[in-house]
Residue frames as qw, qx, qy, qz and C-alpha x, y, z in Angstrom:
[[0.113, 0.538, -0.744, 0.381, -18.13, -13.87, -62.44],
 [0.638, -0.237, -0.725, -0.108, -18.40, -16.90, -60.68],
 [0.227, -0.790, 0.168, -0.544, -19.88, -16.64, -57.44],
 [0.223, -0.547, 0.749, -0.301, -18.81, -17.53, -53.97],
 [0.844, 0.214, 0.209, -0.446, -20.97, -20.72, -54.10],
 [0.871, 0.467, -0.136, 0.068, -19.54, -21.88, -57.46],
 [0.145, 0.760, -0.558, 0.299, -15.96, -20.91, -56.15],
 [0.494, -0.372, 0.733, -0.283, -16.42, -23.20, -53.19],
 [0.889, 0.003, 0.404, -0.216, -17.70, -25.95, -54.70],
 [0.692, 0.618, -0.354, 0.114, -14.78, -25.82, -57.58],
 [0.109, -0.659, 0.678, -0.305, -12.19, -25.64, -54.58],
 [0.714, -0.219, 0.597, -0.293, -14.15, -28.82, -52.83],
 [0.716, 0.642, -0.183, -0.204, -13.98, -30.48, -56.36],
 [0.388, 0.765, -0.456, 0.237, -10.43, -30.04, -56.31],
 [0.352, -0.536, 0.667, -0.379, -9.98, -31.42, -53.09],
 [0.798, 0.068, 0.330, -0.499, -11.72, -34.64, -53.96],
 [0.872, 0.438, -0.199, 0.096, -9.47, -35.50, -56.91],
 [0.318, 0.795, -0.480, 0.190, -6.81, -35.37, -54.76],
 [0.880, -0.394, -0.263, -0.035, -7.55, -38.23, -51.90],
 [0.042, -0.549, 0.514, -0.658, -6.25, -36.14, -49.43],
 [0.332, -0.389, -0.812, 0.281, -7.31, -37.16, -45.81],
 [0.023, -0.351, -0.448, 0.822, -8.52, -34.09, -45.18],
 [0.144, -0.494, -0.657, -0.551, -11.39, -34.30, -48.12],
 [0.436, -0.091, 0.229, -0.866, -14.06, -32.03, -47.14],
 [0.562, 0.416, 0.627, -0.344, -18.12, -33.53, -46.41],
 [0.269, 0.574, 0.567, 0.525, -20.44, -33.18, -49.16],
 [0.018, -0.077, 0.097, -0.992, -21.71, -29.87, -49.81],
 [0.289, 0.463, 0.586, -0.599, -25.24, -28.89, -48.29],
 [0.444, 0.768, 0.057, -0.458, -27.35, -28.75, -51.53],
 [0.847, 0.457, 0.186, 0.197, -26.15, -29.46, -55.55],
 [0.628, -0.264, 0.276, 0.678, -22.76, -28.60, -56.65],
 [0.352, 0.842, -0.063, -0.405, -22.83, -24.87, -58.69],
 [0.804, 0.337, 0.270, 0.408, -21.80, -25.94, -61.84],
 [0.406, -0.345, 0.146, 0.834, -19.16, -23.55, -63.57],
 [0.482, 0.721, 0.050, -0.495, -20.62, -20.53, -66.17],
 [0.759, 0.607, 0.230, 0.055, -20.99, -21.47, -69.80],
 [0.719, 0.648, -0.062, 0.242, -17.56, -20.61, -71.14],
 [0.541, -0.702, 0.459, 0.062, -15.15, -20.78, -67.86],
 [0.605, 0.493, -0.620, -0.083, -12.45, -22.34, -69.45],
 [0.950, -0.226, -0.217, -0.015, -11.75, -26.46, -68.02],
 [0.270, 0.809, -0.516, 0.084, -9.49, -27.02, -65.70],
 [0.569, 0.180, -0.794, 0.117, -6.79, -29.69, -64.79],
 [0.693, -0.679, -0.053, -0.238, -7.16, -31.25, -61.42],
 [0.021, 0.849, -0.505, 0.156, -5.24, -30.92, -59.05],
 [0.954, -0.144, -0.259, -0.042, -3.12, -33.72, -58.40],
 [0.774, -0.625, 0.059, 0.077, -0.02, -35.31, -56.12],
 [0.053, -0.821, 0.499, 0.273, 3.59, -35.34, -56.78],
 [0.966, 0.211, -0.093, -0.117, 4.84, -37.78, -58.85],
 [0.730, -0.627, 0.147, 0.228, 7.95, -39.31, -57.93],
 [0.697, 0.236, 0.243, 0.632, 10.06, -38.71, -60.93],
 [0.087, -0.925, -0.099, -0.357, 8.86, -34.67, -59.92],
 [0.669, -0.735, -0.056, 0.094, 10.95, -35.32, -56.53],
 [0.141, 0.828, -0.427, 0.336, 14.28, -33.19, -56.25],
 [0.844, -0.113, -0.385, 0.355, 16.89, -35.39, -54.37],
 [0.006, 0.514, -0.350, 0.783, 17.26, -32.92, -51.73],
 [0.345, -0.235, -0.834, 0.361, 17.03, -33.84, -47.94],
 [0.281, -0.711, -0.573, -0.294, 14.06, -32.39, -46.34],
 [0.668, -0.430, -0.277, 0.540, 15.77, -31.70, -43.63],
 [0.484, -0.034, 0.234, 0.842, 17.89, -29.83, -45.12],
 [0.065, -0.554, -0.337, -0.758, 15.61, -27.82, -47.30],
 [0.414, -0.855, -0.307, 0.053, 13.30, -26.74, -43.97],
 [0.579, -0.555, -0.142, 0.580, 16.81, -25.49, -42.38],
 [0.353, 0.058, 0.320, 0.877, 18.20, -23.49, -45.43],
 [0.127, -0.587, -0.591, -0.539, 14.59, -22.05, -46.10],
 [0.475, -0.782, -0.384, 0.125, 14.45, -21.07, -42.82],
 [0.427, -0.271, 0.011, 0.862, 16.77, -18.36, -43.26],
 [0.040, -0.504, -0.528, -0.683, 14.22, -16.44, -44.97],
 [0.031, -0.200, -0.613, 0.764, 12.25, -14.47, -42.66],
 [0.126, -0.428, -0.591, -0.672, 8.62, -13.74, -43.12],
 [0.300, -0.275, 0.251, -0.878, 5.88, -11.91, -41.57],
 [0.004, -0.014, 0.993, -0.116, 2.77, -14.22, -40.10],
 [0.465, -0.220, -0.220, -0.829, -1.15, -14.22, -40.67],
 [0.383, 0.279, 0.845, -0.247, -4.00, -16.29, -39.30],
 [0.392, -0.088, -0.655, -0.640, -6.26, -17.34, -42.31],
 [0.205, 0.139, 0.792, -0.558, -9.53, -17.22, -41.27],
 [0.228, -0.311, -0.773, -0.504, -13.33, -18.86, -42.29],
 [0.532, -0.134, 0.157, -0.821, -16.89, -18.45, -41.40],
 [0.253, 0.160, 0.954, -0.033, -18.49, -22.21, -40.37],
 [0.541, 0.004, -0.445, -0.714, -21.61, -23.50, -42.29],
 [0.817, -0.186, 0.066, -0.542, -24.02, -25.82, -41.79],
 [0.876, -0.014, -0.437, 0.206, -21.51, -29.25, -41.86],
 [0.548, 0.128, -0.262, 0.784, -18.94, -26.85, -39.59],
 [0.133, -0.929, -0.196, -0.284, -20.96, -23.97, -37.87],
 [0.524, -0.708, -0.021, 0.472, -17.68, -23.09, -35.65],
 [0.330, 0.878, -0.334, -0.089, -15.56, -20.21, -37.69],
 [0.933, 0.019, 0.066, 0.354, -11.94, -21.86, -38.79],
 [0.168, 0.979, -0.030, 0.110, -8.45, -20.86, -38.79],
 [0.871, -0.196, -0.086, 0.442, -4.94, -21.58, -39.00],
 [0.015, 0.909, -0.209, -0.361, -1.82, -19.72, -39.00],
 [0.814, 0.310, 0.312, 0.379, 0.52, -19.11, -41.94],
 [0.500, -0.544, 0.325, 0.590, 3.67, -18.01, -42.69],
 [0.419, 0.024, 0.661, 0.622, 3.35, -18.49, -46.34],
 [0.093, 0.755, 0.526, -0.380, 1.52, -15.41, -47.06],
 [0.338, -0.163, 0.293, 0.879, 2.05, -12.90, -50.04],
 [0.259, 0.719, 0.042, -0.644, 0.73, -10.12, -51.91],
 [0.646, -0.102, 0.599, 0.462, 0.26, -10.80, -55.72],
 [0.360, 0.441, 0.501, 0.652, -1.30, -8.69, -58.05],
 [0.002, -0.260, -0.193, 0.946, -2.08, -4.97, -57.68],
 [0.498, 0.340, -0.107, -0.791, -4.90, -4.72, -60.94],
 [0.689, -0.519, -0.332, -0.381, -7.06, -6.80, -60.30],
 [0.320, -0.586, 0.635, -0.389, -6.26, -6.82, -56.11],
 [0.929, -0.125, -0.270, -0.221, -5.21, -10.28, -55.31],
 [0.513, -0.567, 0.595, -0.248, -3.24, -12.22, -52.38],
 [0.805, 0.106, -0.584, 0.005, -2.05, -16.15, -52.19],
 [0.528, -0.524, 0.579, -0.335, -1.52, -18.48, -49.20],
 [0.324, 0.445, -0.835, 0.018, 0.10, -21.21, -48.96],
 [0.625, -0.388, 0.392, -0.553, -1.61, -24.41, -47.24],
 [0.006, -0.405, 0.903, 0.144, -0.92, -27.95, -46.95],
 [0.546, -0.188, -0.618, -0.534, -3.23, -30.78, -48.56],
 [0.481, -0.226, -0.832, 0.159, -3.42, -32.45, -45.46],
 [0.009, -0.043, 0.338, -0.940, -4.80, -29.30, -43.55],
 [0.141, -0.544, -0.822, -0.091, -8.06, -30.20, -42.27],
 [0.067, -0.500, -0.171, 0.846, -8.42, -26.36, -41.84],
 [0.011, 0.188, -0.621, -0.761, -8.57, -25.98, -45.72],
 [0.069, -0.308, -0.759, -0.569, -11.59, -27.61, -46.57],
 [0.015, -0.724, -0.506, 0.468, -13.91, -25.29, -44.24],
 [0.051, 0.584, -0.180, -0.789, -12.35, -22.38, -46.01],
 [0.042, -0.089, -0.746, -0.659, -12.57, -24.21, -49.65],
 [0.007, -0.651, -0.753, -0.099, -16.75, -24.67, -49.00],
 [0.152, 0.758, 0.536, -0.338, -17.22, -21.27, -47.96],
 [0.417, 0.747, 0.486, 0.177, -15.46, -19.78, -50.65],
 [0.132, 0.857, -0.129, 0.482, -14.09, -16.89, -49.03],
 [0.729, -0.135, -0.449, 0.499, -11.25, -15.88, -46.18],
 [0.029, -0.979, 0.015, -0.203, -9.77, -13.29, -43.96],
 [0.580, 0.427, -0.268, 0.640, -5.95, -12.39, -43.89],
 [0.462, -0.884, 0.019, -0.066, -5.01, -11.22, -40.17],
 [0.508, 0.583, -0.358, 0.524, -1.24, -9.83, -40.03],
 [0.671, -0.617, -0.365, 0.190, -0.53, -10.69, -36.85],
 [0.079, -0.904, 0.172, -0.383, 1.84, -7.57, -34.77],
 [0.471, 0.214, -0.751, 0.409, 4.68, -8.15, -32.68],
 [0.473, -0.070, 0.702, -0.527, 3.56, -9.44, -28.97],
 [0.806, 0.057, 0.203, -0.553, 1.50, -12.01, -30.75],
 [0.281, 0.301, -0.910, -0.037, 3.48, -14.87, -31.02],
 [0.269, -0.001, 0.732, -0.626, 0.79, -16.71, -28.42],
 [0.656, 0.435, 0.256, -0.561, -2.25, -16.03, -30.56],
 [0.535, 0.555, -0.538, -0.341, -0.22, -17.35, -33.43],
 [0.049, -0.154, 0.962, -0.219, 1.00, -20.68, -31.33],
 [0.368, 0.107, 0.754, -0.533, -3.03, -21.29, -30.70],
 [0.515, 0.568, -0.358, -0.533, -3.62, -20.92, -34.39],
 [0.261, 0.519, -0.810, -0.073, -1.10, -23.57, -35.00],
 [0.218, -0.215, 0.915, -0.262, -2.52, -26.17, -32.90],
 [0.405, -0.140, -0.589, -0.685, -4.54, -28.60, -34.71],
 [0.405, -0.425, -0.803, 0.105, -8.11, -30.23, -32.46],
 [0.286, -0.395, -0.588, 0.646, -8.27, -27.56, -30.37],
 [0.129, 0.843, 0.519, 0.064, -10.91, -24.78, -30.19],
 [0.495, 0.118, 0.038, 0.860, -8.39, -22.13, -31.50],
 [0.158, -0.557, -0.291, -0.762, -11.05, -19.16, -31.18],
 [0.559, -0.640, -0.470, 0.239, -11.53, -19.93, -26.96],
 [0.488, -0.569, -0.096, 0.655, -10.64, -16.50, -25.58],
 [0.246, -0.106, 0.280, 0.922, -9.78, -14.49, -28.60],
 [0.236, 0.728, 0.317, -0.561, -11.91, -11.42, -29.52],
 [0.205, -0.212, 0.575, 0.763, -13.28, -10.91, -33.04],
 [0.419, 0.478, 0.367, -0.679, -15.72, -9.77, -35.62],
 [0.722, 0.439, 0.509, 0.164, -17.08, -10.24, -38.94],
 [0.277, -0.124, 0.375, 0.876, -15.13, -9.18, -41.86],
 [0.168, 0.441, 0.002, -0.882, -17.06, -6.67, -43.85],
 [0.411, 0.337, -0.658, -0.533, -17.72, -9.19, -46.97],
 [0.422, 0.099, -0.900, -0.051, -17.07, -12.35, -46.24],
 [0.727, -0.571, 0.072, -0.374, -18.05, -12.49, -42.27],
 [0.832, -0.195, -0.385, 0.348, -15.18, -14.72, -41.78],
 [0.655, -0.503, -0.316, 0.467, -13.26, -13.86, -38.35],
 [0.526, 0.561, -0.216, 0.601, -11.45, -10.85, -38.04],
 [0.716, -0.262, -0.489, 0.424, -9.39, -10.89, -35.00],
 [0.291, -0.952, -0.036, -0.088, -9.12, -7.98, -32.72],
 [0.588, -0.715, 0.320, 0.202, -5.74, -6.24, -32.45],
 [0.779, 0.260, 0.290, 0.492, -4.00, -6.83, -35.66],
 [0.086, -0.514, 0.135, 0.843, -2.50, -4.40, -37.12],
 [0.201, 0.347, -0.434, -0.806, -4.01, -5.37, -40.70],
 [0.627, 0.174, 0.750, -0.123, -6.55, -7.49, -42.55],
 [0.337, 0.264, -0.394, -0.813, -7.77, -8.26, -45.86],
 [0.620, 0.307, 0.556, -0.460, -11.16, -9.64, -46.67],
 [0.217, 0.354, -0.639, -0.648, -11.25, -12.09, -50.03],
 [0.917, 0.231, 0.205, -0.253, -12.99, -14.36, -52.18],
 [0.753, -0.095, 0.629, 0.171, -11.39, -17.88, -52.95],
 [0.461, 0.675, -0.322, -0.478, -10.17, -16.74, -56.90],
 [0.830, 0.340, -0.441, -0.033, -8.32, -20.07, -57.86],
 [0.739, -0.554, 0.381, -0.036, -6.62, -22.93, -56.50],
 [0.588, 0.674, -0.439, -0.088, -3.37, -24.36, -57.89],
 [0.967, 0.178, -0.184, -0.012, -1.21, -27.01, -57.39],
 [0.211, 0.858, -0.362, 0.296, 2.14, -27.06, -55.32],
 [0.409, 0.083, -0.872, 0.258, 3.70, -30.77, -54.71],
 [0.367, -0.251, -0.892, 0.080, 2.50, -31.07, -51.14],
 [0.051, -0.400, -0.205, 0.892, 0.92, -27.90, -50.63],
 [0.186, 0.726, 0.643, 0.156, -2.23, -26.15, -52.19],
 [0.213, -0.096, 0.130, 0.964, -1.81, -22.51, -53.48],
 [0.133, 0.613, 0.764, 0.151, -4.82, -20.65, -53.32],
 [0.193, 0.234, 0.163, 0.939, -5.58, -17.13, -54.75],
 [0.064, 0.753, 0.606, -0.249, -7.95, -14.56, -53.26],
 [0.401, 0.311, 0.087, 0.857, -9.14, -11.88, -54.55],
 [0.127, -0.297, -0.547, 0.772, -9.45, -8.70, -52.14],
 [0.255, -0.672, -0.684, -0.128, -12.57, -7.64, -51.14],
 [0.112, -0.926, -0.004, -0.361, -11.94, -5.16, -48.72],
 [0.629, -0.044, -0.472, 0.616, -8.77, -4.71, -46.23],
 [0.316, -0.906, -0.177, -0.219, -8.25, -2.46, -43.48],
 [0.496, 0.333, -0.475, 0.646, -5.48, -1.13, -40.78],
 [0.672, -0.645, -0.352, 0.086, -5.45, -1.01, -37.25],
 [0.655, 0.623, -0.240, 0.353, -2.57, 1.95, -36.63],
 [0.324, -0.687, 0.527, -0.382, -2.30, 1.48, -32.79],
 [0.972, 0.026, 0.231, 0.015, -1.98, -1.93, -33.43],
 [0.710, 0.621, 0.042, 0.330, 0.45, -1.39, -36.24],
 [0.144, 0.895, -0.344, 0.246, 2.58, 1.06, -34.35],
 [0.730, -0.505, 0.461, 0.004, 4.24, -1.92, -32.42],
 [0.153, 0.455, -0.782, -0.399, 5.69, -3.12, -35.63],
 [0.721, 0.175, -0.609, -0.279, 5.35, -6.85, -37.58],
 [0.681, -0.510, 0.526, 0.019, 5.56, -9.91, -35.78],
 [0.550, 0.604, -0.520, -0.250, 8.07, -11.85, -37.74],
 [0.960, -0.174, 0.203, -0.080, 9.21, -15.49, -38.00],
 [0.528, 0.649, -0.548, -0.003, 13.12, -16.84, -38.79],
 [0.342, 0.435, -0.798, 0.240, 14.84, -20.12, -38.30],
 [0.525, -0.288, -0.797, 0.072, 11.94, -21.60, -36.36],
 [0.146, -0.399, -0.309, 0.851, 11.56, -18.23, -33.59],
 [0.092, 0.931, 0.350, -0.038, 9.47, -15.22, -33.24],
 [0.589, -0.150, -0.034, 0.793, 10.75, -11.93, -33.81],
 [0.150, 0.901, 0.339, -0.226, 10.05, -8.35, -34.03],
 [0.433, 0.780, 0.245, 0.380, 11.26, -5.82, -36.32],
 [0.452, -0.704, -0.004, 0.548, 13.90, -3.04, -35.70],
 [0.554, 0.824, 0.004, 0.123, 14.74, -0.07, -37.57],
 [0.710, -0.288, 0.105, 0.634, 18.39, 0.25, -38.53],
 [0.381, 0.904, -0.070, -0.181, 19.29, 4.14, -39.55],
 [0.802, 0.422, 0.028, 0.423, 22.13, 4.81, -41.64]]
């Protein structure tokens, strides 16, 4: 299996054919080449404009936003171009395969978050709880030293962040990166996860229609 190393430097790869602005540096050291019989793949590349649905943007953000989802911070360990830890937050956050355990996030090319996480390879999934709409706002905010104030520790694997106070996490390695118009799709697979269940007993924090929100059961 390829390791974290070779993972990151396919991911940074990937970024490179795509003349983003948010290319990563070089990497520290020679590029890990892929094992003898990895099968080749395409690079990733931009939308093309016959690809482009005649649908107002607008439009799509507002209608999509009726969707409600839960909210994570995706978080990295820094390296030697980046020694501060990274981390943004995201909404676009799912569960995808059960055998072999794997996850996907959702991140945009132009995220200058992304190419810390692509070099080292690996992440950590923090499910943020309702009252944290705050920590999630400080996530969001790109320049700014998003980790001032907030308590956290190394994930078990990786070492990237995990944030005091979630209710949940999961610790992965960087499994593949895919294409998705102006967005990067990138698979981990889990490493180790965990639960916090006085954390957890406040409920989800949740996001709809541009707002926080928190969860209520409705009995029957």
């Amino acid at each position: 299996m390829m390791g974290h190393a070779g993972m990151a430097a396919t991911a940074v790869r990937y970024l490179r054919t795509t003349g983003t602005a948010a290319s990563p540096p070089a990497m520290h050291g020679p590029a890990t080449p892929d094992p003898p019989g990895t099968p080749s793949r395409a690079p990733l590349r931009a939308v093309r404009d016959d690809e482009r649905a005649p649908v107002d943007r607008g439009e799509f953000r507002r209608v999509l936003g009726h969707f409600a989802s839960g909210v994570t911070v995706i978080t990295a360990p820094g390296d030697a171009a980046a020694p501060a830890p990274a981390g943004f937050a995201c909404q676009s956050f799912a569960s995808l395969s059960l055998d072999p355990p794997l996850v996907a996030f959702m991140v945009a090319r132009t995220s200058t978050t992304w190419p810390v996480i692509a070099r080292a390879g690996v992440f950590c999934v923090n499910i943020l709880g309702a009252g944290q709409g705050t920590l999630c706002r400080s996530f969001a905010v790109s320049g700014a030293d998003k980790f001032a104030g907030v308590r956290h520790a190394p994930a078990p694997v990786s070492g990237s962040p995990r944030l005091a106070d979630v209710p949940a996490w999961i610790d992965c390695t960087v499994q593949a990166v895919h294409t998705g118009g102006d967005h990067l799709v990138v698979v981990g697979r889990v490493d180790a996860l965990g639960t916090d269940e006085a954390a957890a007993a406040a409920g989800p924090l949740l996001f709809h229609r541009g707002t926080f929100g928190e969860f209520r059961e409705v009995k029957s």
